[in-house]
C-alpha positions in Angstrom: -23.0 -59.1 -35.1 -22.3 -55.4 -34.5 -19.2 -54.4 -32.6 -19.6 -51.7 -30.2 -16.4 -49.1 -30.0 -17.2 -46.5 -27.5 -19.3 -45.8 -24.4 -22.6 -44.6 -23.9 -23.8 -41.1 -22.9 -24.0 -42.2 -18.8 -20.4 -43.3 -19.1 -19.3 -40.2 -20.3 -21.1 -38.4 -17.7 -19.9 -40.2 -14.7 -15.9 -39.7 -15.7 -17.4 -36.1 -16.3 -18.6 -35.9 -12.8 -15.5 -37.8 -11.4 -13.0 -35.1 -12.9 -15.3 -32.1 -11.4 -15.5 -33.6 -7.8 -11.7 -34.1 -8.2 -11.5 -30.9 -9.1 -13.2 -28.6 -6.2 -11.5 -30.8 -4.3 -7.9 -29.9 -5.5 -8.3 -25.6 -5.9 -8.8 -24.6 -2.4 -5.5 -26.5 -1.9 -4.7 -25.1 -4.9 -5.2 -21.5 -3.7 -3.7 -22.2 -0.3 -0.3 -23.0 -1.4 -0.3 -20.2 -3.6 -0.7 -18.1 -0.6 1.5 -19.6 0.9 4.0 -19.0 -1.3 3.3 -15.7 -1.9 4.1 -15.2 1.9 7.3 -17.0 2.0 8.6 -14.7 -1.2 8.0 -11.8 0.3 9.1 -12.9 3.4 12.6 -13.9 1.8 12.8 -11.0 -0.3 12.5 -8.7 2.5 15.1 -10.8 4.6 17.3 -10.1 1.6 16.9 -6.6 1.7 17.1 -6.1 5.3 20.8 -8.7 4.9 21.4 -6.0 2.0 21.0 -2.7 3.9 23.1 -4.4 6.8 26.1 -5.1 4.5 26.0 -1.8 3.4 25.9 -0.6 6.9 28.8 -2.3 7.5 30.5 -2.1 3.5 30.3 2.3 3.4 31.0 2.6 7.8 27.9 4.8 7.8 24.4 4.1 9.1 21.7 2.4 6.2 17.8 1.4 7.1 15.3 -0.4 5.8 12.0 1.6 6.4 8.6 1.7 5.0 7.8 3.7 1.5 4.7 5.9 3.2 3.0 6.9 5.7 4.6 4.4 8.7 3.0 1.6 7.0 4.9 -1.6 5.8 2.1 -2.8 3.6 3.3 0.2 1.5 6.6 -1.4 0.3 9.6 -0.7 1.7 12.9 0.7 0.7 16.5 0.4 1.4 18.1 4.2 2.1 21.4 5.2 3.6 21.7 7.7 5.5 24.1 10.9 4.6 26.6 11.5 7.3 28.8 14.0 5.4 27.5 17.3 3.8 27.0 17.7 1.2 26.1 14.4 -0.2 23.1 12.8 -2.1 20.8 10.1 -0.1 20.7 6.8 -1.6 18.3 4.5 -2.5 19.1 0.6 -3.1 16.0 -0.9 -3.6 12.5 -0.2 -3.5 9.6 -2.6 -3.2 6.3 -1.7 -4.1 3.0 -2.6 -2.3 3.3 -5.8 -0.9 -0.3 -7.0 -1.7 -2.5 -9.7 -1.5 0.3 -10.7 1.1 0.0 -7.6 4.4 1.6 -6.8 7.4 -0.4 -7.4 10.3 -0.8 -4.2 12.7 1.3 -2.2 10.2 4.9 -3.5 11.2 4.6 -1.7 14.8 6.6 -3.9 16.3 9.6 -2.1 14.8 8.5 1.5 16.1 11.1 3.6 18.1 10.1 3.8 21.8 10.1 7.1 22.2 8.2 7.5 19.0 5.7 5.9 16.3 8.8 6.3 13.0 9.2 3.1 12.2 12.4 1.4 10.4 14.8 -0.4 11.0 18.5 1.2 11.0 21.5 -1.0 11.0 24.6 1.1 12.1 28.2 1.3 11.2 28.9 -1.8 13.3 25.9 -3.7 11.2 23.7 -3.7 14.3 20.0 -3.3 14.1 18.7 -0.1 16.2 15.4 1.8 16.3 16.1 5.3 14.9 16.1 6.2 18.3 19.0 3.8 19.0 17.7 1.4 20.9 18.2 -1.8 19.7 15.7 -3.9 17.3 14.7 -7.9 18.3 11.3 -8.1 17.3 8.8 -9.8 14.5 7.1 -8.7 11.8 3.5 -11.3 11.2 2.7 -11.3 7.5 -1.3 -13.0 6.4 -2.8 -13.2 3.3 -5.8 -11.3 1.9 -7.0 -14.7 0.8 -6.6 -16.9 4.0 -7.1 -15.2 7.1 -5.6 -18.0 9.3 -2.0 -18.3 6.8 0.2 -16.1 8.3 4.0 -16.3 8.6 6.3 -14.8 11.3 9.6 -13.0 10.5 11.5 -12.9 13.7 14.8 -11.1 13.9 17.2 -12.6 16.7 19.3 -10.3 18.9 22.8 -11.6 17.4 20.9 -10.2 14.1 20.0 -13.5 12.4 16.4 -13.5 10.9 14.4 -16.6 11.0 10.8 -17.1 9.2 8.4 -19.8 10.9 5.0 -21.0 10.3 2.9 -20.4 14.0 0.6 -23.0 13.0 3.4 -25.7 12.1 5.8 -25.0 14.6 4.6 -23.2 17.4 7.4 -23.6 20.1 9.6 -22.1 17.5 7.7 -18.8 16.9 8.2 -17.6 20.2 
């Protein structure tokens, strides 16, 4: 009598087939919480910044903003500058942050535009309040999506007492608006 140690070719080729259909099954979900982390980095990171540029504000008793690198556009990147109030002096640059991709800002980041004009930034003056470089003052969202899921998009909404909250419209809708 012959002992048999192992399986046959079929049973090899259904675990096989098990561990593939497991498999496509798992990577879009995969590649969704990817982007969605990717979001709620930068998301974060620019909070930080924008936290940053208002301590400073507040730290030197001048004006600092947080605008975008080129062009008006926030998909750009974004830096941290303070402004020079005393000639002469040398403008200042805390931090920089490259393109923002796969992650974008949707519309460009218009929603923080001056309203007398298209410059966009957001300036936070002596007092650490957030203004328009007009002045006026800044309560508004920025919507960042991912190149790789249209419908993933997470809202950073800055509160008029100057507290920024990120929420997911999809997850919490009454809280987005």
């Amino acid at each position: 009598m012959i002992k048999d140690h192992g399986g046959s070719l079929l049973e090899l080729m259904t675990v096989i087939l098990i561990v593939a259909i497991s498999i496509m099954i798992t990577i879009p979900m995969l590649q969704y919480q990817v982007a969605s982390r990717e979001i709620e980095t930068l998301a974060r990171r620019f909070i930080a910044h924008t936290h940053f540029a208002r301590q400073q504000a507040l730290l030197l008793g001048e004006a600092v903003y947080i605008a975008p690198r080129f062009q008006n556009d926030w998909n750009s990147g974004w830096e941290v500058r303070g402004i020079c109030s005393t000639k002469p002096c040398a403008e200042r640059i805390w931090f920089m942050q490259e393109s923002i991709a796969p992650v974008f800002i949707k519309d460009g980041g218009k929603q923080f535009s001056g309203p007398n004009s298209n410059q966009r930034a957001i300036l936070f003056n002596a007092a650490g309040a957030a203004k328009t470089a007009q002045g006026g003052f800044v309560a508004n969202r920025l919507i960042l999506g991912h190149t790789k899921d249209q419908d993933l998009e997470r809202h950073l909404i800055l509160g008029s007492g100057g507290r920024w909250r990120v929420c997911d419209p999809h997850a919490d809708a009454k809280s987005c608006r």
